[in-house]
N, C-alpha and C positions, 0 to 999 in steps of 0.2 A: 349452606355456603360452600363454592367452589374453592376448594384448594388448589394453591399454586402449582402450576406441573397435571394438573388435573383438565383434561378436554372438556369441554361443555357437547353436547348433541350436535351442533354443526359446524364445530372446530375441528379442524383435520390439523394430523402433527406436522411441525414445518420439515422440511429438509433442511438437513445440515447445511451450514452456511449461512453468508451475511441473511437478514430478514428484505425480503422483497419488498421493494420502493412503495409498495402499494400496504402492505401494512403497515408500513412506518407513517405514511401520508392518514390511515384510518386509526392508528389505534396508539402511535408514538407522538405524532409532530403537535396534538390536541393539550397533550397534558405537558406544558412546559414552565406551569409554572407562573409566577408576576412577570409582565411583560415590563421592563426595565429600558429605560430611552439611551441608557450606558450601551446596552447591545447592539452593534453595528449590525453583524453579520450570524443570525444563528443557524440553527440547524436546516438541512434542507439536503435533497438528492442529490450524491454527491460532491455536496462540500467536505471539507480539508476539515477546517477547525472551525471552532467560534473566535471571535474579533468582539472585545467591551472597550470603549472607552474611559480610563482612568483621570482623571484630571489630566485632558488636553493628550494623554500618554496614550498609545493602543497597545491592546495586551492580547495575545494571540493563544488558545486555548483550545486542547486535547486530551482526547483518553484513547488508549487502542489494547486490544491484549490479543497475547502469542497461546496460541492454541495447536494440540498438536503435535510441534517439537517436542524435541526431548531433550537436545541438544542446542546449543549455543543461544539458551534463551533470552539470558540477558541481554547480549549483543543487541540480539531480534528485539526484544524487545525496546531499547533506549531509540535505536535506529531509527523503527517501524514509527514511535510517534513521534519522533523529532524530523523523523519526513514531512507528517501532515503541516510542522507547524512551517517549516520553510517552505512547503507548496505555496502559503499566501505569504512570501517573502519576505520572513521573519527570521532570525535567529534565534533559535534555542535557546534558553539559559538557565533552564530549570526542570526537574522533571520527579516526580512521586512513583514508589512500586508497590501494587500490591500483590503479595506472592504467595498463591495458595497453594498447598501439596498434598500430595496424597499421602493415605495412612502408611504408616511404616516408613517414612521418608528421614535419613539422618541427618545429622546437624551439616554434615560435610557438602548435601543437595543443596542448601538453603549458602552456604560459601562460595560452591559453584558459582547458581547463579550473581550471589552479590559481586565476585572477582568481576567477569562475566562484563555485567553492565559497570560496573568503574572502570574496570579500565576504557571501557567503549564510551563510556560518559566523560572521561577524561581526556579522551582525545578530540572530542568534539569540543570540549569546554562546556561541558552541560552538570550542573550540580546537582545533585541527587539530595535532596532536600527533606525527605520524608516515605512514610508508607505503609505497609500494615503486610505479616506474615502469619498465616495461620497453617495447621496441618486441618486441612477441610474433610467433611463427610461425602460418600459420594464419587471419589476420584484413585477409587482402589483400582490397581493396576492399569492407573490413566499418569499422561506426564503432569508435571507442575503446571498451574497456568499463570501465567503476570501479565498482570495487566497494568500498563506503564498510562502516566498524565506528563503534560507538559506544557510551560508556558514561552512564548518568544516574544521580541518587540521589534518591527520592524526595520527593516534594516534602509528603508528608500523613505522614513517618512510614517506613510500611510503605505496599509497591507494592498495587497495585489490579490483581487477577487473573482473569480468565475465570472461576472457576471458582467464583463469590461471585455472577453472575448468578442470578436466581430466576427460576420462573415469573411472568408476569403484569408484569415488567419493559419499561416501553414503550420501543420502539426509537428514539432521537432522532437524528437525520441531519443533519449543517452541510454549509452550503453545497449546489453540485448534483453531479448524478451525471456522473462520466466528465472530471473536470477536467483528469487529468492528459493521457489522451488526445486531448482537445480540443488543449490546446497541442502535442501533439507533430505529428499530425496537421498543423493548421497550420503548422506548423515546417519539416516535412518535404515537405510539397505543396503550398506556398507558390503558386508561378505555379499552379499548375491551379485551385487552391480559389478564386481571387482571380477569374480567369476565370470559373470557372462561379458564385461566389457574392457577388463582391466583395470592394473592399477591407477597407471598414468592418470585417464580417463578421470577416472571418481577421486582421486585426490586432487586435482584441478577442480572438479566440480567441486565438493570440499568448500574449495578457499575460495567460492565464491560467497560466499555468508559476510567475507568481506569488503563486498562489492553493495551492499546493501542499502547504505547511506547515499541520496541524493542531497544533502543539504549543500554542497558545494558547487554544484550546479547551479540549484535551485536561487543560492544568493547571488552568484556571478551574473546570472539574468537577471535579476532584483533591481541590484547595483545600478547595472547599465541601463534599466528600464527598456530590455529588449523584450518583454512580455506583456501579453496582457491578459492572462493565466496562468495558472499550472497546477498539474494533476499527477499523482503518483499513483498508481498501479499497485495494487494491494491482490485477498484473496479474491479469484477469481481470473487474473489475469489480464492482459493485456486490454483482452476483448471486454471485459467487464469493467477496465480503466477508461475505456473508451468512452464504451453505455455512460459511464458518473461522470466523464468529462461533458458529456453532450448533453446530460438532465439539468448539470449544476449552471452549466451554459445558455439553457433553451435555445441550444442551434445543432444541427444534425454537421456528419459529417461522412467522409470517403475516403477512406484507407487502400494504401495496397500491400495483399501480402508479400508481395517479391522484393519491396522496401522496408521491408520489418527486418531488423538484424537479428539471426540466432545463431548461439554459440555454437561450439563443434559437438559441445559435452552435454549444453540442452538437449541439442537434435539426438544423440545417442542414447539418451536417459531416457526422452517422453517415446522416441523410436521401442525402445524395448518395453516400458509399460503400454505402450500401444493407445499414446494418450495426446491431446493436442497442444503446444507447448504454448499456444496464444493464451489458454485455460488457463494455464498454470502460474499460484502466485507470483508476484511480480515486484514486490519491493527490490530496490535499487535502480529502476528503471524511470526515468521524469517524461512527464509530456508533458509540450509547454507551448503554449497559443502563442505564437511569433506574426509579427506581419510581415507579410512579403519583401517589403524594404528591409526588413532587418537580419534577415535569415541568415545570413550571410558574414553578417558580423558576430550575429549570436554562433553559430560554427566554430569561426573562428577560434572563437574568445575560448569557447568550450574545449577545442582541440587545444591549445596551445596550452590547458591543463591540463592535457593529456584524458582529457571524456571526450570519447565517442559520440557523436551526435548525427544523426539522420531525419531529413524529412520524409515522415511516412505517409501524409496527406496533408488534407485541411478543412475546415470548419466552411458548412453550409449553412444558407438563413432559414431551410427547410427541416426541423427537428425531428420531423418522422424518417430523415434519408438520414440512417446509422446504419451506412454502407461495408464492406467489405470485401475485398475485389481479389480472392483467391486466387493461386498460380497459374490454375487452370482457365481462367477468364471464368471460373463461376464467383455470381454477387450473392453475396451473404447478408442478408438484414440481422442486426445486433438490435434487435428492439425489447429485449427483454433480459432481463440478469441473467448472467453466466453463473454455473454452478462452478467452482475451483473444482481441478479434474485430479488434486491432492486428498479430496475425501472420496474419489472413487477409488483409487487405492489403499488409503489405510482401510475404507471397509472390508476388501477383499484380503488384506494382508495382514491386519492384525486383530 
């Protein structure tokens, strides 16, 4: 009998990183379990969360965990899955941790993060309800990993699903690309980046960790029923937020890079790791399937809270054209996951 962790003869080890669509379709999406008529909406290539029906009630359901960091994990993580659950235009209002550490870790790590995610849980209004903390085997000289759950219930009604996307839907984008790795980056390479780029710089980048949370967006669209999607940008980046917007959609689309916003402190961070900042994870950043009549007002509404909002393209009814239209007038095909360009640095750096 194969042991867990153990290859079989024509298993090859995966790369770091999410699992590619194609073995989650072979070897994840089969075993799900009693198929229950409660389930709206369950798993599938890039979707957000699961959606069950409760008595007449819809309950909006997630798990996600921060890997990685080392620093401001809580935050990361309360943020990170209370994004998925307002991607299908829910409100948060509950969420579970489970918080594993590595050997030799003191009581004062495990406060950290719990301060960490309450206060970030508290300014969302989200209640930290439960969850389970062990010192695990295995994660010697590796950070803590949590991995956060969360439930929402819609805020318009009924949830707002991928799969209501149309052709001809313009792509709107808040905020810039590569937020969440900006801050971790900084976080994590502190003395060097400060060296080679300055203070200024990397303590800006920094305080972007608090820039991480879409939900206020994400509901302001909801509300107004200015969308008929939305997608948040996880690891992998922009361009891999893209790839999951257009699988969970089955409609391709056409971007351009010169309409992509990036910060002064991204551009100077992925500049000096010599890395692409579209790659780079991306929580804090929404993409949200607008129609062309609405665009306008969605803007609006988003600026006058002070989010930055951009149209960087829009949804084709051709799902194999996951276009990208680089500065130089070269077309880039996105037809296959993006590797996050955050584990090609921690592998060379630590």
């Amino acid at each position: 009998m194969m042991n867990y962790g153990e290859n079989s003869v024509k298993d090859q080890p995966l790369p770091i990183g999410k699992v590619d669509p194609r073995i989650l379709l072979e070897k994840v999406f089969k075993y799900l379990g009693y198929s229950r008529e409660e389930v709206i909406y369950g798993p599938s290539i890039g979707g957000d969360a699961a959606v069950v029906r409760l008595n007449n009630v819809f309950v909006v359901f997630k798990t996600d965990p921060i890997v990685g960091a080392s620093k401001n994990i809580g935050k990361l993580a309360i943020n990170v899955v209370s994004n998925d659950i307002a991607c299908l235009g829910a409100e948060p209002i509950a969420a579970t941790l489970t918080i594993l550490l590595p050997e030799g870790s003191s009581e004062s790590v495990i406060e950290e993060i719990m301060k960490d995610a309450h206060e970030t849980a508290k300014r969302l209004k989200i209640s930290i309800v439960g969850g389970h903390t062990e010192v695990a085997m295995g994660l010697k000289n590796r950070p803590p990993i949590v991995i956060a759950s969360a439930i929402g219930i819609p805020v318009a009604n009924d949830p707002i699903l991928p799969t209501g996307v149309k052709p001809g839907d313009k792509i709107v984008m808040t905020k810039t690309a590569a937020t969440e790795g900006t801050s971790i980056l900084a976080s994590e390479f502190e003395d060097e980046l400060k060296e080679a780029l300055g203070s200024e710089i990397v303590d800006r980048a920094k305080s972007f960790s608090e820039r991480t949370s879409i939900i206020r967006e994400a509901l302001i669209l909801a509300k107004n029923r200015l969308t008929h999607g939305m997608h948040d940008p996880t690891d992998g980046g922009l361009l891999e937020g893209l790839y999951e917007f257009s699988e969970a959609t089955s409609l391709g689309f056409v971007v351009w890079e010169s309409k992509i916003p990036i910060a002064k402190e991204t551009y100077e961070i992925a500049k000096y790791f010599k890395i692409d900042p579209l790659k780079l994870i991306s929580s804090g950043t929404l993409l949200a399937a607008v129609p062309e009549n609405k665009v306008k007002q969605a803007i609006k509404l988003l600026n006058r809270e002070g989010i930055e909002a951009t149209v960087i393209g829009e949804f084709v009814k051709d799902r194999k054209i996951k276009l990208l239209v680089r500065k130089n007038g070269a077309k880039e095909l996105i037809n296959e996951p993006v590797i996050d360009e955050l584990w090609k640095i921690f592998k060379l750096k630590l």
